[in-house]
C-alpha positions, 0 to 999 in steps of 0.5 A: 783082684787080689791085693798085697799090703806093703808095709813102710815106715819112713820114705825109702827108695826101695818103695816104688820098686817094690810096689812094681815088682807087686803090680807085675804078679797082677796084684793090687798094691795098699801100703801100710804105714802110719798117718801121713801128711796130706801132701806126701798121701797125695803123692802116695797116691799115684803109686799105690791102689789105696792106704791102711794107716796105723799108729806104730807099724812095729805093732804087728796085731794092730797092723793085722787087724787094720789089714783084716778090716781092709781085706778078708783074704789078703795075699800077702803083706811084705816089706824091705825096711830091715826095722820092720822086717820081723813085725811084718812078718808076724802080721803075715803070720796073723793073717795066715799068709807067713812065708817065714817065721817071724821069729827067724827075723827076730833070730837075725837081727840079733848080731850077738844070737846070730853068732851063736847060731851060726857057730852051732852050725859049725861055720866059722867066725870072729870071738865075740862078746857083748860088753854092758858097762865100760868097765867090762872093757878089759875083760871083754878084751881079753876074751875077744882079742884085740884089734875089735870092732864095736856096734849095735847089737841090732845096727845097719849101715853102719852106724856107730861101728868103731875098730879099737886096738886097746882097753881104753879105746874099747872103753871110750867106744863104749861111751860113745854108744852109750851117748850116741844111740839114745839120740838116734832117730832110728826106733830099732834102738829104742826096743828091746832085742829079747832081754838086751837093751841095744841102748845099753848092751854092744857087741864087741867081735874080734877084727876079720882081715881080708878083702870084702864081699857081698852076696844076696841069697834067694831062699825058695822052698828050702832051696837057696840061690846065691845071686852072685859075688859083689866085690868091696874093692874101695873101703875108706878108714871108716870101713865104709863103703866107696865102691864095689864090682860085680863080677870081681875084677880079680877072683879064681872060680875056686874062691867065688865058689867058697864065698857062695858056699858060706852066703848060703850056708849062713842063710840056711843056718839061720832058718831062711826060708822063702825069703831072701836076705843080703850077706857080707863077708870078708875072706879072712886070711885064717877063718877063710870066708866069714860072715860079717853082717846078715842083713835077712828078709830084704835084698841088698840096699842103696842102688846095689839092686840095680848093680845086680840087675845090670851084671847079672839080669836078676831083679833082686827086688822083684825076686823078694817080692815074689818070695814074700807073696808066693808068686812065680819067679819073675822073669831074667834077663841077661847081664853086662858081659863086662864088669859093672861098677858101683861108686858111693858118695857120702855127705860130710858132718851132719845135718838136714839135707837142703840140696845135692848139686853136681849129679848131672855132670856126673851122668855125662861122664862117659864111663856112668850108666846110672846115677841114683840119688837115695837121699831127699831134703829135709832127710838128716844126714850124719857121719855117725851112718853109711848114708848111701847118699848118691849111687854112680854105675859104671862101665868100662874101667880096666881095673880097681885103679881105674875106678878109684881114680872114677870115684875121685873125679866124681867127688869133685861134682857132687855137693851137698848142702847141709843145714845144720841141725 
């Protein structure tokens, strides 16, 4: 029997999933990862068919040759850890068994160079700009606009995104970046972005105004697929996400079209190919619908897999796999014929996470269907991210209302026990 490597950095829960998702085609399963303690191999090991350990999983000829020395004939190597994506996939190329370019992912996880290309495809999006030193705060200003937004150049979930409405507060969210990023745990930001030190150098872009969206995108033989429309109807002031819809509660046939059109159009922009990727958008009152994020090479994150399984019948994870291997499609399924929702709930402060307490009285809720807790003790846990701690699904709520007033009871049950850090 074949086998199929996966590739993972830190714990994450897409892993057992992804690995089902590779034992369904008929594959073995190995994971690549680096050393690890005895434990956390041991119990590894009741989910994979055996190890390939190497020193940094960002170091793709390393990974390759491990992978080579392991199995002369590979059937693939894939991942769905955002950070990793674009190494793996230059292993993969390595090894003769690439289904996209790396060099698309790398394209992709640079938010400034996928602004350009999507504008040299004619799609439209907010001015932007990168800002290097606080004192390029007024310039930049002046060429982006304000209100903005300020992040990572190369970020996820989140993380350390500031809207601004003046110079100065341009300038201190700057400071805060630059003081920030260099602590964070999270290796993407300790690398070079082409020639941009993502420790130095943020993307600032023109604020977008309207209601939010997302859309994960199969791309398969130059064919793309948009799953479906995911409404964000609960953001808080921090733009993060409290809940989301699928299918929206309150949106015409003409603008579902229009958001499905500019998902895959994006995708298509960037040179997605037999992958699949998690779009963002918001449908702004002038540009229409915008791409705000592009999240390539990984379906939709936290529990949002089982949101559009459960609202559409399409495993969104099982299709990557079978993306990234080349394999025939898995099989769907049929959807809820009701909307399905989605709530998200977040630690507050930061610090290791000891317990979360409260999840079982959420479950006995009559409206929940599902509660997914992403977050694991000993994980560090901050407000400076959109941590996806604990994931609620839900049916049954008439309308946006309904399932605003269904988050804040569930809030009153989840606890979390931080120790601080």
């Amino acid at each position: 029997m074949n086998t199929a490597f996966v590739v993972r950095e830190t714990a994450g829960q897409w892993f057992a999933d992804v690995v089902a998702a590779v034992r369904a085609t008929g594959l073995r399963a190995e994971l690549v990862t680096q050393p690890l303690e005895p434990a956390e191999q041991a119990q590894l090991a009741e989910l994979v068919d055996g190890f390939v350990f190497v020193d940094d999983v960002r170091d793709a000829e390393a990974m390759a040759e491990a992978i080579r020395a392991r199995s002369a004939g590979p059937a693939g190597v894939l991942t769905v850890a955002e950070g990793i994506v674009a190494s793996v996939a230059r292993a993969a190329e390595l090894l003769g068994v690439a289904r996209c370019p790396a060099s698309v992912f790398t394209l992709a996880h640079n938010k400034f160079a996928v602004r350009q290309a999507l504008a040299a495809a004619g799609l439209p999006g907010p001015r932007c700009s990168l800002i290097s030193a606080e004192s390029e705060a007024a310039s930049v200003a002046a060429a982006v606009g304000l209100p903005a937004i300020v992040k990572p150049v190369n970020g996820a979930a989140s993380n350390l995104v500031r809207t601004v409405s003046t110079v100065d507060e341009l300038a201190a969210a700057y400071r805060l970046l630059a003081e920030r990023l260099p602590l964070s745990e999270d290796a993407r930001y300790h690398r070079l972005v082409g020639t941009i030190d993502p420790l130095k150098v943020f993307l600032v872009e023109g604020l977008l105004r309207g209601p939010e969206y997302a859309v994960d995108v199969l791309v398969r033989d130059g064919v793309a697929e948009p799953v479906a429309v995911v409404e964000k109807p609960l953001i808080d002031e921090r733009k993060f996400e409290l809940g989301m819809v699928c299918p929206p509660l309150e949106l015409s046939e003409k603008d579902t079209e229009r958001l499905l059109s500019a998902a895959t159009a994006a995708a298509l922009a960037l040179g997605l190919d037999n992958t699949c990727a998690h779009l963002e958008l918001i449908d702004d009152a002038e540009l229409g619908p915008t791409i705000v994020e592009v999240n390539a090479g990984r379906p939709a994150g936290g529990a949002q897999p089982v949101l559009l399984k459960l609202a559409t019948g399409i495993d969104v994870i099982a299709e990557a796999v079978s993306l990234a291997l080349g394999t025939p499609p898995p099989a769907r399924g049929a959807g809820l014929p009701v909307p399905v929702g989605y709530l998200i709930f977040y630690a507050e402060g930061t610090g290791r996470l000891i317990r979360v307490e409260g999840t079982d009285e959420v479950a006995d809720l009559p409206e929940v269907l599902e509660v997914v807790t992403i977050v694991r003790p000993g994980q560090l846990l901050t407000d400076d991210q959109e941590i996806y701690a604990v994931n609620v699904l839900a049916a049954g709520f008439a309308d946006t209302e309904d399932l605003a007033a269904l988050h804040a009871e569930a809030a009153k049950l989840i606890r979390f026990e931080l120790e601080e850090s």
